[in-house]
DOZAPA-899836 format. One record per residue (C-alpha): x, y, z. Coordinates in steps of 0.001 Angstrom, whole numbers, plus 524288, in hexadecimal, padded with zeros to 5 digits. Each point is the difference from the previous one (the first is absolute). Layout:
# DOZAPA-899836
ATOM; u; v; w
ATOM; X; Y; Z
...
***
This chain:
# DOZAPA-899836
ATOM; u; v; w
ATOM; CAC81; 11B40; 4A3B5
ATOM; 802B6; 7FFB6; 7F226
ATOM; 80F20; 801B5; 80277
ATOM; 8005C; 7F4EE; 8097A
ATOM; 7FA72; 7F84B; 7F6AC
ATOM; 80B21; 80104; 7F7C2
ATOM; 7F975; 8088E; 7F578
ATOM; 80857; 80D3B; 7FB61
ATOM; 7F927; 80AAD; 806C4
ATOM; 802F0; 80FE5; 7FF11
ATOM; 7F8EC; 808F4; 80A16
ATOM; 7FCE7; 80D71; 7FBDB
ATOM; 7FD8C; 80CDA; 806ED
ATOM; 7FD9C; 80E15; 7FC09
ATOM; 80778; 804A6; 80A01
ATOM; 80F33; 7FDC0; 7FC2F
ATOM; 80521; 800C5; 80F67
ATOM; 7F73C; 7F528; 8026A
ATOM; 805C1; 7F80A; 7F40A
ATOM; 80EDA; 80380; 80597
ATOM; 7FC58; 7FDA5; 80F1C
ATOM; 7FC05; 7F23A; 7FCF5
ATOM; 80A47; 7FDE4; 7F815
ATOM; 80A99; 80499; 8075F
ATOM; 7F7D2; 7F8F5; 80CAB
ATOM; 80098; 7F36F; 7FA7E
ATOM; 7F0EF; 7FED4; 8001A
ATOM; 7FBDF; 8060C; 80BFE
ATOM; 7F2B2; 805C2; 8000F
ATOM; 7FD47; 80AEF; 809BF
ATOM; 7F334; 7FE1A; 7FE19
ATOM; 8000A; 7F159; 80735
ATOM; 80B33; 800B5; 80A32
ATOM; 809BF; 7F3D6; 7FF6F
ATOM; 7FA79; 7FAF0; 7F1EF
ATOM; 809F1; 7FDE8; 7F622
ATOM; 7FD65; 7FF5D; 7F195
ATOM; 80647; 7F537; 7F8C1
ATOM; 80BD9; 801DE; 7F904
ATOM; 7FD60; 7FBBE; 7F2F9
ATOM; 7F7E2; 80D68; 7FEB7
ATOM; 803B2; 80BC9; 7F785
ATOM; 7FD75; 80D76; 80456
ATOM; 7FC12; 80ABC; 7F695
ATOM; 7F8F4; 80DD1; 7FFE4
ATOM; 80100; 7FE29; 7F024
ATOM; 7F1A2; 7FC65; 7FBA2
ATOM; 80537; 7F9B4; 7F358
ATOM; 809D8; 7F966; 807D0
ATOM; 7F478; 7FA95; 806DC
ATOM; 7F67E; 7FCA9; 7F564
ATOM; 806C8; 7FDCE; 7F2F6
ATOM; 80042; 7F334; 7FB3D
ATOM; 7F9A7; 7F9A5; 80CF5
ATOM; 7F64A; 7F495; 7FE97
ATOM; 7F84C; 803BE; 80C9D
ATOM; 7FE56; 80CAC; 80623
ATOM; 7F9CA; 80270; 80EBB
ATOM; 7FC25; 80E38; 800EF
ATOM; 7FE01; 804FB; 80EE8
ATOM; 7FED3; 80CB5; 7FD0B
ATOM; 7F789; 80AB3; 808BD
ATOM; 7F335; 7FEED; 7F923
ATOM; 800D5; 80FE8; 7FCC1
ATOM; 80BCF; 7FC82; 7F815
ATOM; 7FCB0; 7F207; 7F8D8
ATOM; 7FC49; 80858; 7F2AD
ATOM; 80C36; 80764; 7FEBD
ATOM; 808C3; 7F4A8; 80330
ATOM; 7F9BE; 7F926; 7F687
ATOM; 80156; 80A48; 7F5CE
ATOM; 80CF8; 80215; 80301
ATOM; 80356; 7F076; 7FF0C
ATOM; 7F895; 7FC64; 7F288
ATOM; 809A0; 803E9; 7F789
ATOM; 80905; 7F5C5; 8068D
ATOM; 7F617; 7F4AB; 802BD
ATOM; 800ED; 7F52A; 7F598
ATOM; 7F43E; 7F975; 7FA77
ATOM; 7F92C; 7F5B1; 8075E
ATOM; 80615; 80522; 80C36
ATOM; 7F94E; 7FBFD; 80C30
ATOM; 7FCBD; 80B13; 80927
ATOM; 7FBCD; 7FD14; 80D73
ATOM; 7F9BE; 80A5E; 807C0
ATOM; 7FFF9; 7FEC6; 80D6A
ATOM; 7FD56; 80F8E; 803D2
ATOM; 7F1D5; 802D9; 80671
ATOM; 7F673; 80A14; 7FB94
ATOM; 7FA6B; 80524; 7F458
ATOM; 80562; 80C5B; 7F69A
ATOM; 7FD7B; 80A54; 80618
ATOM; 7FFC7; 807F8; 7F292
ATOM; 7F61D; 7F688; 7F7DA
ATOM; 7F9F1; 7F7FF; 80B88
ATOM; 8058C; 7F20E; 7F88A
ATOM; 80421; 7F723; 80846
ATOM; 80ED3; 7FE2D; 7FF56
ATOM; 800B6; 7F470; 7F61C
ATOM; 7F782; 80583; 7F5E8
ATOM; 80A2B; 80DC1; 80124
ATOM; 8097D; 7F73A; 7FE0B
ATOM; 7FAC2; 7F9CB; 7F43B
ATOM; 7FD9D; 80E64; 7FA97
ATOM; 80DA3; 8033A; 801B3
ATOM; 805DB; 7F354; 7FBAE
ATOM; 7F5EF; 7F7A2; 7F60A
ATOM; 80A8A; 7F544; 7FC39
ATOM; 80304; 7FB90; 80F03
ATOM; 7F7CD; 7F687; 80506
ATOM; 7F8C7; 805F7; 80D8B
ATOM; 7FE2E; 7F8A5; 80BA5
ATOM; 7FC99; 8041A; 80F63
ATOM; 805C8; 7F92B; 80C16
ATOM; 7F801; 80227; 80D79
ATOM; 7FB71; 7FDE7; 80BA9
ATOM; 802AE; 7FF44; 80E20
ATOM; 81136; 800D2; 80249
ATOM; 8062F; 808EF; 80773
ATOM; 80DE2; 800B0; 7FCDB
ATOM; 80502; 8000B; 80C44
ATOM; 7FA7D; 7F2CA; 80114
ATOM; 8037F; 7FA30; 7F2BE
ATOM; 8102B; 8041B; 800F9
ATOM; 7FDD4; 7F539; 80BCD
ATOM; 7FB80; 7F762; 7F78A
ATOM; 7F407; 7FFEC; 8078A
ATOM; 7F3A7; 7F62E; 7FB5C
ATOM; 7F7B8; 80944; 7F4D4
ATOM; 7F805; 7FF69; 7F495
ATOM; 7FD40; 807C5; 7F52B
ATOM; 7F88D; 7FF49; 7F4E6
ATOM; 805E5; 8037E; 7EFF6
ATOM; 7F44A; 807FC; 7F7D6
ATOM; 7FF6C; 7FE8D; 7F0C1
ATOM; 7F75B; 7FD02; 7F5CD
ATOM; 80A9D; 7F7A0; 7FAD9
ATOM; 7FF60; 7F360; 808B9
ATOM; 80F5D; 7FDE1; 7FA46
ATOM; 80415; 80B8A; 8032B
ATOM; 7FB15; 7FDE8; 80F45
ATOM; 8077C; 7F1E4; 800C2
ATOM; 80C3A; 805DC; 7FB8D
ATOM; 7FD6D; 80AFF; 80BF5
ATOM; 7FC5C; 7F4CE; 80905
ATOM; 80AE5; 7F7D8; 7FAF7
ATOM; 808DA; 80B3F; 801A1
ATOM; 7FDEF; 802FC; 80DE0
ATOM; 7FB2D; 7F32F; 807FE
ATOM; 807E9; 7F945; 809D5
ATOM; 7FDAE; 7FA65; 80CD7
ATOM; 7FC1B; 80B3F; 80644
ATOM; 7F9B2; 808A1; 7F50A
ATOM; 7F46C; 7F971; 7F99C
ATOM; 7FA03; 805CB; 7F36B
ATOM; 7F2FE; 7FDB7; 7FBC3
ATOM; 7FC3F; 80434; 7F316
ATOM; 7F241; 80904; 7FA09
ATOM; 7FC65; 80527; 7F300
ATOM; 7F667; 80A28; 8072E
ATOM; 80BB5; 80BB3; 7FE5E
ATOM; 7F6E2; 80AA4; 8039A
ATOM; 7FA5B; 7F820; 80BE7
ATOM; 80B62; 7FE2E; 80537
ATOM; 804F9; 80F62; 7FF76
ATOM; 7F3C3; 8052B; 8047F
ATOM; 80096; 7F7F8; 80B7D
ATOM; 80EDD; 8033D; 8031E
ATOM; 7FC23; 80E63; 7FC78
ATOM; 7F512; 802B7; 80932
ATOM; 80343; 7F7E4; 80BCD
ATOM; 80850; 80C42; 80327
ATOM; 7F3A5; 80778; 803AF
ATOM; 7FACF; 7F60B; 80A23
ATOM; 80D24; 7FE0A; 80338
ATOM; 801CB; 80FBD; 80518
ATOM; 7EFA8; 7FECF; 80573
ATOM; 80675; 7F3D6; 8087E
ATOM; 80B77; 80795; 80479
ATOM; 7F718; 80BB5; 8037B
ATOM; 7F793; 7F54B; 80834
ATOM; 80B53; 7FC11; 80568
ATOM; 8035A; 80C9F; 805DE
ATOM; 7F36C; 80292; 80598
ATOM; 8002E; 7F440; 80683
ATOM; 7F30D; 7F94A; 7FA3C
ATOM; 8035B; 7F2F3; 80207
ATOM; 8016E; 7F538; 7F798
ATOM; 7F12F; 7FD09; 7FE20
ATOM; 7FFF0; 80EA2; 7F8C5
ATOM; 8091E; 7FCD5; 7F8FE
ATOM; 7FCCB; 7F0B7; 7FC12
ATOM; 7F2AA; 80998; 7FAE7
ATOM; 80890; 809DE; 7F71E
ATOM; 80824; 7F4F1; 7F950
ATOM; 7F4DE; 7F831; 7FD56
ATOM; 7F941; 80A63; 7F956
ATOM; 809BF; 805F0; 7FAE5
ATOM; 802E8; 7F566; 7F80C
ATOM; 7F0D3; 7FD77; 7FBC5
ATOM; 80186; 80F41; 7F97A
ATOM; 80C07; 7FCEE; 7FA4F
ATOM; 7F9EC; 7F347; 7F95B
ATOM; 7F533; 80680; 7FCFE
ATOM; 80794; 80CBE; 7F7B5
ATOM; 809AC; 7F42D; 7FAE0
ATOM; 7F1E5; 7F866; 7FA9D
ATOM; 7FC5C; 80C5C; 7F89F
ATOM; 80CDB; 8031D; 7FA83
ATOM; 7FF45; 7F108; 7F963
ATOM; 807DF; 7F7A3; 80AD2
ATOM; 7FCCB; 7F2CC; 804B1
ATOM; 7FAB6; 7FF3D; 80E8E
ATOM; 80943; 7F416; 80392
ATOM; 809B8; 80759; 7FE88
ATOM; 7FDD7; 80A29; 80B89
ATOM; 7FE22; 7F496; 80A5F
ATOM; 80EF9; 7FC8A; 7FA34
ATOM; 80D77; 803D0; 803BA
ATOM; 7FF8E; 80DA9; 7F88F
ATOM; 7F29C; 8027B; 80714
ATOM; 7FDA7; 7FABE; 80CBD
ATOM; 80DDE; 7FC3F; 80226
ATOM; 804BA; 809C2; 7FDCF
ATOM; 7F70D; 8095D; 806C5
ATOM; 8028A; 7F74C; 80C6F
ATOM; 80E44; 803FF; 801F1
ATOM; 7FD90; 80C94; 7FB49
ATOM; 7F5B8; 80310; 80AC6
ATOM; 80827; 7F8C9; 80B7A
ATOM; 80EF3; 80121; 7FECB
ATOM; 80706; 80A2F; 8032B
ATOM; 80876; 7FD87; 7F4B1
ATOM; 7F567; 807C9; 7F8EC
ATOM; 80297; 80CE1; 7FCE4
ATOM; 7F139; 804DE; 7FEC8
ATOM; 7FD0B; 7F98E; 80CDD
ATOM; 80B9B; 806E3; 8074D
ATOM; 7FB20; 80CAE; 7F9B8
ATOM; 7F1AA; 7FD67; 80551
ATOM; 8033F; 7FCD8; 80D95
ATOM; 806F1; 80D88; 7FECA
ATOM; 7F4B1; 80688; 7FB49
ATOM; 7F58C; 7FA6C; 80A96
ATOM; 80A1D; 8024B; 80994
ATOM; 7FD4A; 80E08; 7FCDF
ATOM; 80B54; 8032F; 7F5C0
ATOM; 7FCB1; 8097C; 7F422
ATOM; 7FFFB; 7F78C; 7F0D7
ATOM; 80EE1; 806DC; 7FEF5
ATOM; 805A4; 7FE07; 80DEB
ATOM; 7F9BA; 7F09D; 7FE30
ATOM; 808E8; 80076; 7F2F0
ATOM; 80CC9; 803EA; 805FF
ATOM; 7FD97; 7F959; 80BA7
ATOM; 7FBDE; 7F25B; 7FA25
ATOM; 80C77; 7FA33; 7FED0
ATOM; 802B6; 80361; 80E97
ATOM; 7F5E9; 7F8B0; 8065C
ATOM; 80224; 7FF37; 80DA5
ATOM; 7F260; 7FC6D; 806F2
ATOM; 7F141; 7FA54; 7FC3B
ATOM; 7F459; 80267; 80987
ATOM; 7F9AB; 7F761; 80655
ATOM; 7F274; 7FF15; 807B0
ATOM; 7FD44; 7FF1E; 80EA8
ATOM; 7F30B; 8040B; 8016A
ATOM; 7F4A2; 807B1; 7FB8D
ATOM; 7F4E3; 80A5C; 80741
ATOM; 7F517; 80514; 7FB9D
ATOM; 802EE; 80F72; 802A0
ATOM; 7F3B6; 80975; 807FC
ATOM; 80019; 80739; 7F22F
ATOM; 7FC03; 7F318; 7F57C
ATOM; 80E09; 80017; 7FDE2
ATOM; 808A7; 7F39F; 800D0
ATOM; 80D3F; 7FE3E; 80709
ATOM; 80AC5; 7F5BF; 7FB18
ATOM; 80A98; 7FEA4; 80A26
ATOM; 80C2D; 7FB9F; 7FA31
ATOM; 80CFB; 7FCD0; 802AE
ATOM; 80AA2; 80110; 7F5F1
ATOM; 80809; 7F398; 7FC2E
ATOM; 80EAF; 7FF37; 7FC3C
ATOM; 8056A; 7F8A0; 7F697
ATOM; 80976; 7F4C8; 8090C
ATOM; 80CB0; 7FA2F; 7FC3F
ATOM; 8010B; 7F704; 7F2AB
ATOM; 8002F; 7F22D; 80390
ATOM; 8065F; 7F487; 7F894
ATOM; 7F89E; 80235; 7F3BE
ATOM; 7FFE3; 80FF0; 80014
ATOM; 7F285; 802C2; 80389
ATOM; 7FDDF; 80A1D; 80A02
ATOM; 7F489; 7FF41; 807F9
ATOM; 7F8BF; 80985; 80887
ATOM; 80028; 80272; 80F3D
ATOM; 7F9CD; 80911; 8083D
ATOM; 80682; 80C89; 8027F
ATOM; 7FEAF; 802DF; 80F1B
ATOM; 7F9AC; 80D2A; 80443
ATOM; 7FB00; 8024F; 7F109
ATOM; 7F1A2; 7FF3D; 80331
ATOM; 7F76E; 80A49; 7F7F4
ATOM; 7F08A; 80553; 7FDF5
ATOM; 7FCD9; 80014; 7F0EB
ATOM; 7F29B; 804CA; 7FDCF
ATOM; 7F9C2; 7F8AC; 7F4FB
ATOM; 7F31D; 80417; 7FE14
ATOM; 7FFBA; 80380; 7F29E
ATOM; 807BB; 7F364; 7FC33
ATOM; 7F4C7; 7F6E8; 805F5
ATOM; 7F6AA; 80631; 7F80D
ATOM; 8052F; 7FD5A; 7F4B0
ATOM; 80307; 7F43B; 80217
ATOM; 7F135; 7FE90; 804E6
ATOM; 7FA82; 803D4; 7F3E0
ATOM; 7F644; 7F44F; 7F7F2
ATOM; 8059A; 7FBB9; 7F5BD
ATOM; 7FC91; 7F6CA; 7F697
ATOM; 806BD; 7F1DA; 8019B
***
């Protein structure tokens, strides 16, 4: 976005292959099949390349790496350096969230967060979404906003930093309880229930870690919990459906970016033995139509007995509302 804006833009990646296959490509990312990059983009694997003497820096970095990147990059970053981090998670080594690592690694930059609910798959379409630009420093988040709006990408702007990461942090979770509803087959109504409060426990840990409640029922929180939970762009979710569908934590790793089916219910019995029967029938993911969404249909003949005894009762447990 920034490079078809006209703005001088160098992409970075640890791995140098990567850096030479896009290069030599002329943009094309494997990762999104007939997207091309624009061309006024220069490729490196050379992290002062990539950060020395840059006036804003987005890091999308795997959260487990976000310190060490950083580390590596301060002796290149200038002062007063914007840094925009759009990774999802907290350190995994001092529990911060990924902004305040950051600042610990790099005190002159100026730290900001970018969230909420985009799929890329859907934003290299230049399909309608909105995210929101975290930082204390309401300048700072207008220069983000400024940065990256056009008529399809809107920007709103926050100054609650740690709101906003906790809520793109910990949808995740729901996200991989949604998927594992999924693949039971539940139904929706189960999993309206999960989301819903889901999101009340993540407000309620954001509350007593000092963020504002407004901002979970934004785009960082509820918004981006939404997609999360119900495309199947979603990583997590893919890897839940896996997992309810029977698949160990690993297999639902390897396996997740091979989706081929979700369950859905037929019917349910009341077994002679207290138990509970789900009868299912597995759905495949149809051809793309005009705007490359891929929606289920039946499989024929795929009918199946899940027994789901143990799930209802958990699920049938009082809680507090």
């Amino acid at each position: 976005i920034a490079a078809e804006k006209g703005n001088d833009v160098t992409l970075w990646s640890y791995f140098k292959e990567e850096s030479e296959d896009l290069k030599n490509s002329g943009g094309k990312v494997k990762n999104l099949p007939g997207f091309v990059l624009p061309e006024n983009i220069t490729y490196t694997s050379d992290l002062e390349v990539a950060s020395k003497d840059k006036d804003l820096i987005v890091m999308v970095t795997p959260s487990q790496a976000i310190g060490k990147t950083a580390q590596a990059m301060s002796k290149f970053v200038k002062e007063g350096t914007i840094i925009v981090c759009a990774s999802k998670g907290f350190d995994g080594e001092t529990q911060k969230t990924l902004t305040e690592t950051i600042e610990d690694k790099i005190p002159r930059a100026k730290v900001a967060a970018l969230s909420g609910p985009s799929h890329a798959e859907e934003v290299a379409k230049h399909m309608p979404t909105t995210l929101v630009a975290a930082s204390k420093d309401r300048q700072v988040a207008e220069i983000i906003q400024e940065l990256f709006m056009t008529e399809y990408l809107r920007i709103y702007t926050n100054d609650d930093v740690l709101g906003v990461e906790i809520g793109g942090a910990l949808k995740n979770i729901i996200a991989l309880c949604a998927g594992i509803s999924d693949g039971l087959g539940l139904g929706d109504n189960a999993k309206a229930a999960l989301m819903t409060r889901g999101m009340a426990e993540i407000a309620r840990l954001g509350i007593k870690m000092g963020a504002k409640l407004s901002t979970f029922s934004g785009l960082s929180g509820m918004g981006d919990l939404i997609v999360t939970c119900t495309s199947m762009h979603s990583r997590n979710r893919r890897a839940g459906i896996l997992i309810g569908q029977g698949k160990t934590m690993e297999e639902a790793m390897e396996e997740g970016v091979k989706f081929e089916f979700l369950t859905a219910p037929l019917s349910l019995k009341k077994n002679e033995d207290g138990t509970l029967s789900l009868f299912c029938q597995k759905m495949a993911l149809g051809e793309a139509d005009a705007s490359g969404r891929r929606s289920p249909v039946p499989v024929p003949g795929s009918d199946f007995e899940m027994k789901v005894d143990t799930v209802i009762a958990a699920i049938g447990q009082k809680t507090s509302a």
